[in-house]
N, C-alpha and C positions, 0 to 999 in steps of 0.2 A: 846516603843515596836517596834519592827522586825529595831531597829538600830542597828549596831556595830562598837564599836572605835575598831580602828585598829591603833595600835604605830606601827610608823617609828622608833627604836632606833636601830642604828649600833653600837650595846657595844658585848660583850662575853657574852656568854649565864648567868651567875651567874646574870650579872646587867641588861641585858633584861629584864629578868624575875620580878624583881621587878614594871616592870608597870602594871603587870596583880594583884597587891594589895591582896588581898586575894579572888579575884571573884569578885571583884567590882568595878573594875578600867577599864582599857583595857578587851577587848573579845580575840584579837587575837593581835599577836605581829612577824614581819617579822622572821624570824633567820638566819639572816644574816650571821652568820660564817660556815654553812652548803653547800651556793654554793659554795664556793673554792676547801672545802673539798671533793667536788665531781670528780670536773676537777682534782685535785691534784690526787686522788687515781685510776682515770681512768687512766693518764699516768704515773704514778708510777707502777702500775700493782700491789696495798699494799691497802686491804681492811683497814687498820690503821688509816688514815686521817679522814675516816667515823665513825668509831668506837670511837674513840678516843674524836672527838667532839659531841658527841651524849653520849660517858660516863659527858663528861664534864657541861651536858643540866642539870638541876635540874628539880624535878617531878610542875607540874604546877598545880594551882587549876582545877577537874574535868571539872567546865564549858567555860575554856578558851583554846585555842589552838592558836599553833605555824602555822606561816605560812612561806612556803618552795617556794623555785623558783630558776629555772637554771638561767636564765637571766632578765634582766628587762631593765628601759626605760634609765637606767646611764651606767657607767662601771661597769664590772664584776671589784666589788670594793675585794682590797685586805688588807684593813686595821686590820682586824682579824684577818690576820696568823702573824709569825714572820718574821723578816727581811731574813731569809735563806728560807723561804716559798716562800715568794714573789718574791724573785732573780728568785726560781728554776721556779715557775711559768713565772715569764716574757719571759725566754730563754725559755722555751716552746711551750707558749702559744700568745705569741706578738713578731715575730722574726724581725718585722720591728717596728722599734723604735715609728713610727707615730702611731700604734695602741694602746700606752701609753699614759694617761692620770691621771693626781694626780696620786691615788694609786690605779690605776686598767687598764684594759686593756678594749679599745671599740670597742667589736666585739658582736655580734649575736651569739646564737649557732652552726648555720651549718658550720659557718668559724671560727669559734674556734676548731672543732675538724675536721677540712680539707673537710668538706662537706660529711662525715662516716654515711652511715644511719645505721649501725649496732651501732656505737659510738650513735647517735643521739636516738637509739630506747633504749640502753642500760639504757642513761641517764635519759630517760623519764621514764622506766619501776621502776630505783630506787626512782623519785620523785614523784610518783605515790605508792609506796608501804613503802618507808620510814613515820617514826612520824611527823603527818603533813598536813597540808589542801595545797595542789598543787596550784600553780601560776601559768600561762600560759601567755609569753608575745605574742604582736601579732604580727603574724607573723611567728613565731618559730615553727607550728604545720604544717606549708607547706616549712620550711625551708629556709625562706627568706635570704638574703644575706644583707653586709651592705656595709656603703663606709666612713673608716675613717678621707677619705682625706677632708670629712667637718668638718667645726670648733666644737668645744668643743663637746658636747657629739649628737648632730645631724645626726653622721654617724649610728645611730642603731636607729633612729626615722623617716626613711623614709616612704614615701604614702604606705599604706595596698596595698598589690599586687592582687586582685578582679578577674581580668582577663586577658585577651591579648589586650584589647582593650585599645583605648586612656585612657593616663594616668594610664595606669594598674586597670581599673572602678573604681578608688578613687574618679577621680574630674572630671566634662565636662568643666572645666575651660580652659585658654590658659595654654599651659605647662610652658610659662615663669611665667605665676601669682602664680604659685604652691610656697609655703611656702620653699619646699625640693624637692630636684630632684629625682626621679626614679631612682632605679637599673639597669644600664646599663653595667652591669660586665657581661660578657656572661654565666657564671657560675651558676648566680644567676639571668637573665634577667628576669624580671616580665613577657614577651613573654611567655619565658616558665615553670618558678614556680609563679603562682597561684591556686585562691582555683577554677576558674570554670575548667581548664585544671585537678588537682585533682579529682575533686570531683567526673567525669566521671571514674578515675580508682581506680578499690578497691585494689589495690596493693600500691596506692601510701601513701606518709608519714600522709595526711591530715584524708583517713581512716582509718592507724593504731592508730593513735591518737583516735580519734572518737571510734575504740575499747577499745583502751585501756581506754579510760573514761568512756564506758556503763561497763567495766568492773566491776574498781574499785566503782562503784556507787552497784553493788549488793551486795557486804560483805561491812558489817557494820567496822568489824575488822580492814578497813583500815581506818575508817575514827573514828573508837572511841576506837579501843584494843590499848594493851597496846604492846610493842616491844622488845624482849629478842634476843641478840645475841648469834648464836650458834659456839662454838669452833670449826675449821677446821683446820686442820693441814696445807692447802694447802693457805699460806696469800692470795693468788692471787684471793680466791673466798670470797666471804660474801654469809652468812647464817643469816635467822633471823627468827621470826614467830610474828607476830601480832593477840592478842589474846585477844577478846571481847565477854563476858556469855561463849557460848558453841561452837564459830564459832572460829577454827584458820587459816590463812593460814601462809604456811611455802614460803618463797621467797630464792630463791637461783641464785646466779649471778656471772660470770667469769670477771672481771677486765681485763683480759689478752687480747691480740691478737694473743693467741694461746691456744690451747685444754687442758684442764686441768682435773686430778681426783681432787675428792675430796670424804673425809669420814666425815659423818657427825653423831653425836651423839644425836639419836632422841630416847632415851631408855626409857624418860620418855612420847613418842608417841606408846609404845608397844601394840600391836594389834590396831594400827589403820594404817587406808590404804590412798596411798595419791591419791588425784585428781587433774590430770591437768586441771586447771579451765579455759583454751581457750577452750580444745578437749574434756574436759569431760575424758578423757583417765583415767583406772584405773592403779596404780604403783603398785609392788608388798606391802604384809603388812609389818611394821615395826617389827623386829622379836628382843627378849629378848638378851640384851647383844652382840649383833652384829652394826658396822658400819654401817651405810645406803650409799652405794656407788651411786656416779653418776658421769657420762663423760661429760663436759661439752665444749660444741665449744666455740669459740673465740668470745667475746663480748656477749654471749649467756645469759639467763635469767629464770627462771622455777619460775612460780608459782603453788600452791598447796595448796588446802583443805582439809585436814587432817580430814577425816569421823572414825569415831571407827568402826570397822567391825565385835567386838562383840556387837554392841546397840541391834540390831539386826530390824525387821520391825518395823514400830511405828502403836501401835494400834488401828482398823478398826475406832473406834466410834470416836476417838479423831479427833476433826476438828477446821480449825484456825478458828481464827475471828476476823469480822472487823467492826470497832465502824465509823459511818455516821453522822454528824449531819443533813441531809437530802440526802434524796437517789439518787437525782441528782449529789450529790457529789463521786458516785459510778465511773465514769467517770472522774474524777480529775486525775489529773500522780501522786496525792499520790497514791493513791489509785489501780489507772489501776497498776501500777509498783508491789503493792500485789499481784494481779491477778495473775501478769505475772510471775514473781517469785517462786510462792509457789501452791498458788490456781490452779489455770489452770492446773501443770501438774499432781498433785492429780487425781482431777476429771478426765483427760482423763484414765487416767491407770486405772482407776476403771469400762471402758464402753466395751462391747464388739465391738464398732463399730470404737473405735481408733484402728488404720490399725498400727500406730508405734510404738505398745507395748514390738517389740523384737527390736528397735532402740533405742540408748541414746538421750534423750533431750538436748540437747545444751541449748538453750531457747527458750523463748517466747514472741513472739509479739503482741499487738491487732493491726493492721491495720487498721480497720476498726469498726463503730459502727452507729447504726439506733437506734429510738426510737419508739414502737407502745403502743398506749396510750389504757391500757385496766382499765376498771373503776378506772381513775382517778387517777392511778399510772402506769406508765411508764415501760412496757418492755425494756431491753437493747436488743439487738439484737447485736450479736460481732463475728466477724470474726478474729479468731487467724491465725495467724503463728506460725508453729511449728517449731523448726530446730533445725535438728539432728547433732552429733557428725559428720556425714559422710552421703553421698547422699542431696538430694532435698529435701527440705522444702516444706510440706505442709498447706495449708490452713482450718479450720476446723469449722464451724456455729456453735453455744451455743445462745440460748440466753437465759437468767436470769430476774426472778422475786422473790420477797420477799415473803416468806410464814410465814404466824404467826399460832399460837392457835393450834385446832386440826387439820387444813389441814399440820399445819410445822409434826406435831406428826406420823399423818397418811403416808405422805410420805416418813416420814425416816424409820418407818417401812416398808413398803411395797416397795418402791421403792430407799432404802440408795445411786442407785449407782448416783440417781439425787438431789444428794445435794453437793454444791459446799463448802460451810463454813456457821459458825454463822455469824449473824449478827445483827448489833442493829441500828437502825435509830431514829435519836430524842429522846433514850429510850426506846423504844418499839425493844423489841427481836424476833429473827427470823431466819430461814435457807434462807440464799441464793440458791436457788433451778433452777434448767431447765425448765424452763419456757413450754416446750412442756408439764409437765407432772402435769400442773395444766390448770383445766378445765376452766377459763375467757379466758385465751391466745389461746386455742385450739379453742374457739368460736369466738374470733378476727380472730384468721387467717381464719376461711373459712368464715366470715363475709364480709373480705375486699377480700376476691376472690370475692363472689358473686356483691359484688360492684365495682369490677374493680379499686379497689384504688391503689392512688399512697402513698407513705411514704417517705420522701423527705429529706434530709440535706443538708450544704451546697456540701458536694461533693458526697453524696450515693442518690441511688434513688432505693427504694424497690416496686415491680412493680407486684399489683396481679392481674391476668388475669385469670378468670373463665369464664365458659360457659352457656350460657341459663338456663340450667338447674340449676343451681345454685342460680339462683336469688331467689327462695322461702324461702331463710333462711334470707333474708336483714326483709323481713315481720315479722320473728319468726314464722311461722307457716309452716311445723309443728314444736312441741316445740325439740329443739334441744339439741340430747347427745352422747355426745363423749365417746371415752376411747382409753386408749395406747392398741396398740397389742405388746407382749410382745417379740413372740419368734424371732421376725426377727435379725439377729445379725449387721448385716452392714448398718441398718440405723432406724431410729424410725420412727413407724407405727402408725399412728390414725384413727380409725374410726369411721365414723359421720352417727348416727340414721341407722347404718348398709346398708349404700346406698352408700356412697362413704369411697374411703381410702384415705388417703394422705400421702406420702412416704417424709420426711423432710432428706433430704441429709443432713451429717453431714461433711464430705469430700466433698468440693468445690473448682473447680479450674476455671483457669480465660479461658475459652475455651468452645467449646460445650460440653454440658450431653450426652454421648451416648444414655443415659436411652430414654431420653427426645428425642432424635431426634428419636430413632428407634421407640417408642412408637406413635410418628406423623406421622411417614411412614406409619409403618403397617396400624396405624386407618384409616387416615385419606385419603393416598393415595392407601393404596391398599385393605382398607376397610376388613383385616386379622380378624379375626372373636377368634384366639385364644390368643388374649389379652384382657384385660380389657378394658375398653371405657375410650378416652382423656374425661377429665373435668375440666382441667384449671394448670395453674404451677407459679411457685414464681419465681422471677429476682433480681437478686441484680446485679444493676450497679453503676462504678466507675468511669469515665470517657471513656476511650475504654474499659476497662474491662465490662464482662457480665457473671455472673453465675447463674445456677440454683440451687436453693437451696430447692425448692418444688416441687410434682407433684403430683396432685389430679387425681384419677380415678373412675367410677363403680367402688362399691365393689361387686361382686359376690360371689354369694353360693357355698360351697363347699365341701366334706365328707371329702377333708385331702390333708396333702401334699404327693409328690412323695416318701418323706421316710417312713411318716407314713403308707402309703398304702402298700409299702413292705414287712414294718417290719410286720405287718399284713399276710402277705402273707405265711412269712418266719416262724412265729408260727405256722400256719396251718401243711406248710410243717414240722415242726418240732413232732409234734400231729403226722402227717399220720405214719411217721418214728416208732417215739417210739410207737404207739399203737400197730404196728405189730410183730411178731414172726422175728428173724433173718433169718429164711429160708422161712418164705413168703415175705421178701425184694425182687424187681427185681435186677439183679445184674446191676452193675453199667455199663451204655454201653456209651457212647461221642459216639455222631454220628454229624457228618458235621463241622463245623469249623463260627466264625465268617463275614470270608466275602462270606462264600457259606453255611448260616447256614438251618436248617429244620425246616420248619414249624411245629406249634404244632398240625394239623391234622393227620400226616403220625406218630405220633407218636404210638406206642402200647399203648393199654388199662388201662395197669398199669405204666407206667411213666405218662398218661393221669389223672390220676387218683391222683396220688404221685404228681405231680406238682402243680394240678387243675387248671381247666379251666379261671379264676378269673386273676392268676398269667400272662397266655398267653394273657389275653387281657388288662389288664394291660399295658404290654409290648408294644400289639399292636399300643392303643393311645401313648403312649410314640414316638415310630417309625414313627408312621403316623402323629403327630404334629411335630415332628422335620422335618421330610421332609416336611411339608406345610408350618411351618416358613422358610426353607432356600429356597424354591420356590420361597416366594413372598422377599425375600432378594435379592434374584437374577431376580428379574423379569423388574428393570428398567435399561436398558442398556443406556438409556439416560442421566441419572443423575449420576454426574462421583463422589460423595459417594457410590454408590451403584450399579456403572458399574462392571461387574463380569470381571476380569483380568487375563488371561493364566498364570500358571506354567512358567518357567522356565527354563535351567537348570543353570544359576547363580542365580535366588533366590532358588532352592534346594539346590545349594552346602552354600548361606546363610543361609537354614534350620536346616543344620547339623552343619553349624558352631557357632549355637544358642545352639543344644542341645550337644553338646562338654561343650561348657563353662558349661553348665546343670551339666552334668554327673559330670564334673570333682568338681565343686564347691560340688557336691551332697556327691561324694565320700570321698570330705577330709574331711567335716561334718561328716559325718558317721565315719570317720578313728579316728578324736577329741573325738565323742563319745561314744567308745568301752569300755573304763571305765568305764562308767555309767549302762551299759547291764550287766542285771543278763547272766547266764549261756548260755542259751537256746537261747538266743534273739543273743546273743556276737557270738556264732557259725555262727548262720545264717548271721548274720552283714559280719563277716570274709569269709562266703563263697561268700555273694555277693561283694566284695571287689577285692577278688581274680579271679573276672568275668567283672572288668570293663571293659578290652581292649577287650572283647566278647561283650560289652555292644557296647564299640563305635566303633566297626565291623560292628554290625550289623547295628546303623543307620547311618552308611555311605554307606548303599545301596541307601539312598533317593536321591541321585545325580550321580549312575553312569549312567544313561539313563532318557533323559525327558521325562515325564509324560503327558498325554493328559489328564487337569484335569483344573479349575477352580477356583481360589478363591475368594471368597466373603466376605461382613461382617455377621459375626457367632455373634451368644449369647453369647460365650468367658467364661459361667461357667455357662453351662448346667448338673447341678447334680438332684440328685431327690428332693435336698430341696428347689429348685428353680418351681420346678411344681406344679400344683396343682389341683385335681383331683374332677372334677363337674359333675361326674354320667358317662354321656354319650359321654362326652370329658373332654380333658387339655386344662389347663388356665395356661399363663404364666405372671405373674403379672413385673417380674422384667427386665431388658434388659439391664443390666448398665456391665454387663460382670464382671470380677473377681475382688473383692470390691480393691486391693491389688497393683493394676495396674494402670497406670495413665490413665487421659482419653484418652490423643493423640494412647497410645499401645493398648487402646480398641479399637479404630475406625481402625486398621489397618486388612485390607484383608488377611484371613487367608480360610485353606480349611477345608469345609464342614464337614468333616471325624473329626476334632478337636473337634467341639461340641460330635460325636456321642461317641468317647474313653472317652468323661470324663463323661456320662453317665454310660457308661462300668465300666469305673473303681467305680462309687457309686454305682453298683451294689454288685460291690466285699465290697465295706465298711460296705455295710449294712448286709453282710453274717458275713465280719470277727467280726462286732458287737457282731452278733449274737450270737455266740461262747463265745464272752466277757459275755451272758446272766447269771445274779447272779445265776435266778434263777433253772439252770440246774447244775446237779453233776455229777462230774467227769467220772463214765461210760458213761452217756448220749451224754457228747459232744464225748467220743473216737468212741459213733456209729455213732453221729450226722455227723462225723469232716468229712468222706469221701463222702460223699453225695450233701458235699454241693457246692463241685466243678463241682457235676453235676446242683446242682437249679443255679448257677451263670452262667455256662458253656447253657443252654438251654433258662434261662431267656434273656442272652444276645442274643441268637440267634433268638428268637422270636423276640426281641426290632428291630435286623439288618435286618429282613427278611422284616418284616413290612416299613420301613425307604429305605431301597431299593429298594422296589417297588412302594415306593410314588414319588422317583427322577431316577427312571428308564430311561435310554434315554437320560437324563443331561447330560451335561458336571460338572455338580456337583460331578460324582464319573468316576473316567478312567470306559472306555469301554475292558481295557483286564482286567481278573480274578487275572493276577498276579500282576499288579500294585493296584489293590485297595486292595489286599493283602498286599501288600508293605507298603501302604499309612496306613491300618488300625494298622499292627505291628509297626508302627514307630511311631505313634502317643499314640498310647497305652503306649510303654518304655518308650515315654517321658512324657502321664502325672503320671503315675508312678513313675518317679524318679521326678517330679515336687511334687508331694504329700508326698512320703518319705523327700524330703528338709522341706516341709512346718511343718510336724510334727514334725522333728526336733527342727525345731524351735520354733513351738507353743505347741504341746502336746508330749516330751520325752516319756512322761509315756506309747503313745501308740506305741511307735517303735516296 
């Protein structure tokens, strides 16, 4: 068991094959007449040579396989082809007689094909995707060079080239004791081609290798389908598809060293779509009785996953699964490669708090893993990497434990979207579950906070740091109980015996938390009274790296969030409305303006009334806690996170050249998706369209004159579902600013006026909601609909009056009327057209 014979026979494919017996002879057998025919058909520029001995291959027993290879430790032996084969090869491929030896020629690959990294990447990508377990000599995946001028076959067996150091780090020997001299050809100097000079650049040949091998390791198709050539008109290209159960990929490659079409006959692929399996990129679908065209550069190569684009979604309940014979073995690279593959990107698309649900996965990596031992079976603690088709990879916290019996039952009812896969360990079956969302793990973690424990491996160290007040749970007293809070959508919520929360970051990045540091500020240094109390945070460190992945606070009491208490508001108003007669309605009157708004005192009796008093003060907390947070935001000039920093007028005109790229990426979204709008929506789409260069008119005022104005660090996504409302004031539990956003663009100084427009603007969302109401009929909203530009049009001016007279005197808002005018219209358009993009892209439905 786990041996394999592997034959050496140099014969033609028909008499190889006979050492593999019927499956019980040989496992695997070279195929030797396959490397010529690759060199031959690369400069031939005639997929023929390949074809031809690969028709010639006979089918081999299921359990045995051919083994393929460009080069190896003798000559590129030429005894398999014919005597007109071998001619044409030597004038080719050996133009100095000394690179001849017996019947083959001794060179290396990167000097066989003149040192061509397009040739070199061509060759690799067909023996990597041809019939066949790949050989790799050493050497050849950083391009080594050779020296024929040593005797017999020794010029392609020189020292592994390591680094630049003595003796290329093969040997600290004397260089004369060396066996074989080093590469001294300037071309190929071990100086400058080895792997530590490589490994440092992700462009070089030692990387793409290393891709190309995580590649072909995730389709199975390459290393167990079977291989059908596709008929092209065009010799110069080869077509083929490898095809294993339900997985094919299509491989298509240009021979040439020039641009070639080709039609390829994929009729029995009809309705299925291809994928480019480096980009993830989707191709158009294969369509009935038509050629599938494609332009291919010189040397160029296309691989392709052939998805049916009628399967259609695979359904909710079905989940993979994976058999353990102990749960330690969860962590094995069989295993983690599951994860990563399949598992992992499942589960995130199922969570509200994965941020790259409108981005393609590329794939997935665990990076990282801890172990926290909760009765007697081991949490995995796992830090992925995600990476996308396009943009920055992010990092994301999971950790996983085994649920059996009723608790597996109970959480796939109740909470399906925290289950990862079946699972069966030892026999015993089970969901692989989020370990947050089962109560042992949930009392481990505020366990080892109250203990100040460490969690240790050889290179993670998970670090819980809780406060005094915590220490009453290490005793169990008093008796301790958890539960998820459900609605927060950008991170998971637990709360413990209703006394404290803890906020488990799910997105983690190797940097500071913003959350985490503003939350130490406010408490701790400026002693800010409208957040929740520090009580302790989780670390995960790597070496220099350090992230937060926890933070525990006071839980406090509270009648509701900022939306609920609107929407609340906004029934009232709705009740006052329809209760009355149309002519005992006040007529609709806007009085004052956002940055010069009315108080709700000087109002009349009957907008006093129509509004209610509830709504204005409402408002007022709202006003009056955002100006006390950006007070104590601004209140340390000494500490230069949180030194407040003058305007500009080159960071305004970088203002506006922020919401340019805005508008303009906003508008061709919106242009893409004018097809999809019914009637009524498709009008208004087209008028605001037909109004960009009035859009980016107007916020190119933010830079024709500087501004006497300040900026600081803001809350960065100050909406109403971020407040929360405790009688007699607001509590602001979160500080991590727009979940969506990396952390370094949350730390960055912005002005003040930014938090109050995205307020503003969830005012307007919680009106247009409103409207959205099932349960109002169609007359109701056409009396409701004009009214309600006065409840947002007055609400916001209560919210502004209150808010400006908390930071009156500041350099938080200009001191002329017309600049915070300016400041307040400019930040308005733009989180406006920042919310029109996002719904695009997250909810069409509500454009």
């Amino acid at each position: 068991p786990g041996t394999v014979l592997l034959a050496e026979a140099n014969m033609w494919p028909e008499d190889s094959a006979s050492y593999f017996g019927n499956g019980d002879e040989c496992h695997m057998n070279y195929h030797f007449p396959v490397m010529p025919r690759l060199f031959m058909a690369l400069r031939m520029e005639d997929r023929y040579p390949i074809t031809d001995i690969f028709d010639q291959t006979p089918e081999i027993p299921p359990t045995c396989q051919w083994a393929i290879f460009l080069r190896n430790h003798d000559e590129l032996t030429l005894e398999m082809v014919t005597d007109e084969e071998r001619d044409y090869m030597y004038k080719v491929y050996a133009k100095d007689p000394k690179a001849r030896i017996n019947l083959g020629i001794r060179h290396r690959l990167a000097p066989l094909v003149e040192n061509n990294r397009r040739k070199i990447e061509l060759l690799n990508c067909l023996l990597f995707s041809l019939r066949g377990t790949p050989v790799i000599y050493y050497g050849d995946e950083i391009g080594m060079g050779d020296n024929f001028y040593l005797g017999d076959r020794d010029g392609v067996r020189t020292p592994m080239q390591w680094s630049p150091d003595r003796n290329a780090g093969f040997s600290n020997a004397n260089p004369q004791q060396l066996y074989l001299p080093l590469i001294l050809d300037p071309e190929y100097h071990y100086e400058s081609v080895n792997v530590e000079t490589q490994a440092r650049n992700p462009s070089s040949l030692l990387w793409f290798m290393k891709r190309m091998i995580n590649m072909r390791k995730r389709y199975r198709a390459f290393g167990r389908g079977d291989m059908k050539f596709i008929n092209v008109d065009n010799p110069k290209v080869i077509a083929f598809t490898r095809t294993y159960e339900d997985q094919t990929i299509l491989v298509v490659a240009n021979l040439s060293r020039y641009s070639q079409p080709a039609e390829l006959d994929l009729n029995e692929f009809k309705g299925f779509r291809l994928v480019e399996v480096f980009s993830k990129n989707e191709f158009p679908v294969v369509k009935e009785n038509q050629p599938y065209f494609f332009t291919l550069d010189s040397y160029t190569y296309e691989w392709f996953l052939l998805e049916n684009a009628q399967k259609g979604v695979q359904e909710e309940n079905s989940l993979s699964e994976i058999t353990l014979s102990q749960w330690s073995d969860l962590m094995e690279k069989e295993y983690r490669q599951i994860l990563e593959s399949s598992i992992l990107s499942s589960y995130l698309l199922k969570n509200t708090w994965f941020a790259g649900k409108q981005r393609v996965i590329h794939h997935i990596k665990l990076v990282h893993h801890a172990e926290i031992p909760v009765h007697g079976k081991n949490v995995f603690v796992l830090l992925a990497e995600v990476h996308y088709r396009s943009g920055l990879p992010e990092v994301y916290h999971i950790p996983v434990a085994m649920v059996t019996g009723k608790t597996a039952k109970k959480l796939s009812e109740d909470n399906p979207n925290a289950v990862l896969c079946k699972i069966t360990v030892a026999e015993k079956e089970g969901l692989l579950a989020d370990a947050l969302y089962t109560t042992p793990y949930q009392h481990a973690v505020i366990q080892h906070l109250a203990g100040n424990l460490l969690v240790e491996s050889p290179v993670n160290i998970m670090q819980f740091k809780g406060e005094e007040q915590l220490k009453k749970y290490i005793a169990g007293n008093p008796v301790l109980k958890s539960r998820v809070i459900s609605h927060f959508k950008h991170y998971t919520a637990i709360a413990y015996n209703n006394d404290y929360f803890l906020r488990v970051y799910r997105q983690v990045e190797r940097t500071t938390n913003p959350d985490v540091e503003l939350t130490l500020f406010l408490g701790q240094e400026q002693n800010f009274p409208g957040i929740p109390k520090y009580a302790g945070s989780i670390e995960w460190r790597s070496g220099k790296d350090m992230m937060t992945i926890g933070l525990i606070q006071e839980l406090i009491e509270y009648h509701g969030t900022g939306i609920t208490f609107m929407q609340e508001r906004l029934n009232n108003f709705n009740e006052r409305i329809l209760a009355r007669n149309r002519t005992d309605l006040p007529p609709i009157d806007i009085r004052g303006s956002i940055s010069e708004p009315v108080p709700f005192e000087i109002l009349s009796d009957d907008f006093k009334e129509l509004l209610g008093g509830p709504l204005a003060e409402g408002a007022r907390l709202l006003g009056a806690g955002l100006g006390e947070l950006h007070l104590a935001l601004a209140s340390r000039s000494d500490i230069k996170e949180f030194a407040p920093e003058d305007f500009s007028l080159h960071y305004q005109r970088s203002l506006y050249s922020g919401m340019q790229s805005l508008v303009r990426n906003t508008f061709s979204n919106l242009s893409r998706s004018l097809g999809e709008l019914h009637f009524a929506e498709k009008a208004e789409a087209e008028k605001l369209l037909s109004r960009k260069n009035d859009v980016l008119h107007e916020l190119k005022n933010i830079y024709k004159k500087k501004i006497d104005v300040s900026k600081i660090r803001i809350h960065g996504y100050f909406t109403l579902e971020q407040v929360l409302f405790t009688g007699k004031n607001i509590s602001i539990p979160y500080l991590g600013g727009d979940p969506e956003k990396s952390f370094s663009e949350k730390r960055i100084k912005r002005s003040a006026l930014r938090d109050a427009a995205a307020m503003i603007r969830s005012f307007h969302y919680v009106a247009h909601e409103g409207l959205r109401n099932a349960s109002l009929r169609e007359d109701e909203i056409l009396r409701l609909s004009p009214y309600y530009s006065l409840w947002t049009h007055y609400l916001s001016g209560f919210f502004m009056h209150a808010y400006l007279e908390k930071v009156k005197g500041t350099s938080l808002i200009p001191k002329e009327k017309t600049d915070l005018e300016l400041l307040l219209k400019t930040y308005l358009i733009e989180t406006a057209i920042f919310n029109l993009n996002h719904v695009m892209r997250k909810q069409p439905q509500l454009i």
